[in-house]
VOLO-559301 format. One record per residue: x, y, z of N, C-alpha, C in turn. Coordinates in steps of 0.1 Angstrom, whole numbers, plus 5000, padded with zeros to 4 digits. Example, Ala and Ser with C-alpha at 12.3 -4.5 7.8 and 13.67 -1.06 7.14 Angstrom:
2
513249435078512349555078513249675078/512849785071513749895071512950005079/
***
This chain:
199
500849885000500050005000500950135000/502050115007502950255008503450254992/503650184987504550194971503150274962/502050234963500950304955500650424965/500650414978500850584983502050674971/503350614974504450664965503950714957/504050654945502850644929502050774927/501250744938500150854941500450994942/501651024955502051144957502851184945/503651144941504851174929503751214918/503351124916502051144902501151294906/500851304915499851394921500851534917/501751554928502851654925503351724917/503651644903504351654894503251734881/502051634882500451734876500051794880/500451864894499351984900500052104895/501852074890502252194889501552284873/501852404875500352504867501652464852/500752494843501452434829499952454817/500252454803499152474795497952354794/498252274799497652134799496352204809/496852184818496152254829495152344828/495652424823494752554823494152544810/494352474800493352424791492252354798/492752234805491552224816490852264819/491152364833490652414839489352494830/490052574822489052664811488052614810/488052484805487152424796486152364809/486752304817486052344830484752424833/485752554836484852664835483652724828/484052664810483152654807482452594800/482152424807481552354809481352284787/482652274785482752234772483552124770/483451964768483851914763484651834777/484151864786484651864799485051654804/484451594799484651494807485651374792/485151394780486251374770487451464771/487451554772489251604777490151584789/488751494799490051464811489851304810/489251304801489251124795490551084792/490851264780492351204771493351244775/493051314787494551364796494851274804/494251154811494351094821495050954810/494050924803494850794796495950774788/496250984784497550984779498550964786/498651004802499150994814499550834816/498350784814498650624817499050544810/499450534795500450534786501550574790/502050654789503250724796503950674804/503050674815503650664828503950484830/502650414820502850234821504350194809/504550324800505450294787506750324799/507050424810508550454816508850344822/507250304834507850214846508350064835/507950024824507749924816509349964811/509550024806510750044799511750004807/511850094818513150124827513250024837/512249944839512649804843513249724843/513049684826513849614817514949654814/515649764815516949864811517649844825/516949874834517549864851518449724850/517449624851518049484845519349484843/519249504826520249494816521849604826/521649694828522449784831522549824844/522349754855522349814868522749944873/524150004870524150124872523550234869/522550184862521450324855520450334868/520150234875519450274888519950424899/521550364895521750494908522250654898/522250614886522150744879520950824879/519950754875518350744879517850824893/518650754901517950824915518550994912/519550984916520151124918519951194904/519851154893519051244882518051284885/516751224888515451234895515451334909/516251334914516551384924516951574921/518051564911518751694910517151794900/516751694892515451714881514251774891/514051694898513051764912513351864920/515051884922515452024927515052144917/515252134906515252194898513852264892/512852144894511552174896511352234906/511552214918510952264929511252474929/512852514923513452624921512352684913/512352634900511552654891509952744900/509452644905507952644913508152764922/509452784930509452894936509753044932/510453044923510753154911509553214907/508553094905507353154896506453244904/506653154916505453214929505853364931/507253394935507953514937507653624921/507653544912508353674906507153684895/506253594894505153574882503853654886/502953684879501153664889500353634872/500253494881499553424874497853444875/497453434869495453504872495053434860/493453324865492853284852491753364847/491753404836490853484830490253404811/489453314817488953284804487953324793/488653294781488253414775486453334771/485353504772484253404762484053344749/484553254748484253214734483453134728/483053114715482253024713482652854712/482052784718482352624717482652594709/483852524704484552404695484152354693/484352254677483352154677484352054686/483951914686484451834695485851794688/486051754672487251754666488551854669/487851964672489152054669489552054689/488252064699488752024710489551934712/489251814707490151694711491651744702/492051744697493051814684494151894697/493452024699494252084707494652014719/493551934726493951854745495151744735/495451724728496451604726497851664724/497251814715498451864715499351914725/498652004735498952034748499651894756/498851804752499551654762500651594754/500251574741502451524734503251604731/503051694728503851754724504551864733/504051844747504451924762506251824761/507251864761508151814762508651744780/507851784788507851784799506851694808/506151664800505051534799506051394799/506951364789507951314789508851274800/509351384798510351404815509851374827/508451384829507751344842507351244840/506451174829506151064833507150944827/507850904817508450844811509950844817/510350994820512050924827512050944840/511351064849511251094857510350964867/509250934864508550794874508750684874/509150664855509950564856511150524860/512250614865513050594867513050554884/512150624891511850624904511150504908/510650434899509850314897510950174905/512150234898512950144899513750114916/513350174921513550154936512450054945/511650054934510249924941510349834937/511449754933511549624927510349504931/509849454917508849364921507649434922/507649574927505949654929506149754918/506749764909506549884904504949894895/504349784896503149774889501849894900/502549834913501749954926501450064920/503150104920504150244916502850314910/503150234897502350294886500950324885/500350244895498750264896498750304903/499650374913499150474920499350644915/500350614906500650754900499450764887/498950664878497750664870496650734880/496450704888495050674898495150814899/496450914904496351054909496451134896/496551074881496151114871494651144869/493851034867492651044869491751124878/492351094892491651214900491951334899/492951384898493351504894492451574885/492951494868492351604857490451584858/489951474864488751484866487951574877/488851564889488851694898488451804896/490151824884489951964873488952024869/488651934860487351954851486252004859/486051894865484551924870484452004880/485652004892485252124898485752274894/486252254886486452414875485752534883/483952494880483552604883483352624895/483952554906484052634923485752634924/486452644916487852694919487652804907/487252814900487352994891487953104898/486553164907486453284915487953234923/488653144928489953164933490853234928/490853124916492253094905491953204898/491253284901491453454892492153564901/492653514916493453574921495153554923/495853634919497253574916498253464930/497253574940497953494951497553344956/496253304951496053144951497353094943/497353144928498453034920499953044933/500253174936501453194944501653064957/500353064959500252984967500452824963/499952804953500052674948501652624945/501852744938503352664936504352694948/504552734958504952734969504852554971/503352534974503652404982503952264970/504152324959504152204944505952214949/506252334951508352384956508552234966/507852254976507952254990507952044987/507052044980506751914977507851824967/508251864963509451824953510251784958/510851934967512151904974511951774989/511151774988510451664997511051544995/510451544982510551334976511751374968/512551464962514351464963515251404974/515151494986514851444999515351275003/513751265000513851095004514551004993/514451084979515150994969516950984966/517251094976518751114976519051014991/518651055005518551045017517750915023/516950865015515950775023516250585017/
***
């Protein structure tokens, strides 16, 4: 159960932080467009991803054992560097959601853009494919947990998103919620670095 806690928090963490994915979301959320096929294709693009790293780097860990401890402390310096990132933004950014009115998409061109936002995010990659999978590899034997617990906080998350859109709006149009958010996305990083250097 603690390896899918793992899974869960890492996966949770790493998607909460603010990014275009997101805030396509959230928008569409808001206004109540296309809302439960867009966190359909964001969650099971997620879970592709994230089943194609832990799957990959399994098999590689195997083959090459010292890529495990290159792995850790890459994941590790990669999550410092995230976490910097997260606190830079809070400090120096103001973020405010303001969506624009527009008229509804057909459903083609909706889905079109949520895929783009999700492959073509080079950072999508990085987090679910080298970054979980790589972390995967400290659960030998569970990483199947690993990974359904980092899918699982995919699904809750962007369906979260979605749907509660319209009782986080009136927040997330004030800059100091987002400030707030990435503070504890900082805070959280450097956390499971932390444990992944230390523990």
């Amino acid at each position: 159960m603690m390896v899918f806690i793992a899974g869960f928090s890492l996966g949770f963490s790493l998607i909460l932080a603010i990014g275009s994915q997101n805030a396509f979301v959230l928008k569409q959320g808001i206004k109540k467009q296309h809302v439960f096929l867009i966190c359909t294709l964001c969650a099971l693009s997620d879970a592709i991803l994230i089943a194609l790293g832990v799957a990959g780097f399994g098999v590689i860990v195997k083959q090459y054992p010292a890529i495990e401890e290159y792995a850790r402390y890459g994941g590790a310096l990669f999550l410092l560097a995230y976490a910097m990132l997260s606190f830079k933004s809070a400090l120096s950014k103001n973020h405010a959601l303001k969506p624009e009115a527009t008229l509804q998409h057909s459903t083609l061109k909706v889905v079109a853009i949520c895929l783009a936002f999700t492959w073509l995010n080079p950072h999508v990659y990085l987090d679910t494919m080298v970054l979980l999978g790589s972390i995967s590899t400290q659960y030998e034997g569970k990483q199947l947990l690993f990974a359904l617990g980092a899918i699982s906080a995919s699904f809750i998350f962007f369906f979260s998103l979605g749907y509660g859109a319209r009782l986080l709006a009136p927040l997330f149009q004030n800059p100091k919620a987002w400030k707030i958010l990435e503070v504890i996305v900082g805070f959280t990083m450097l956390f499971i670095a932390f444990i992944l250097v230390f523990g």
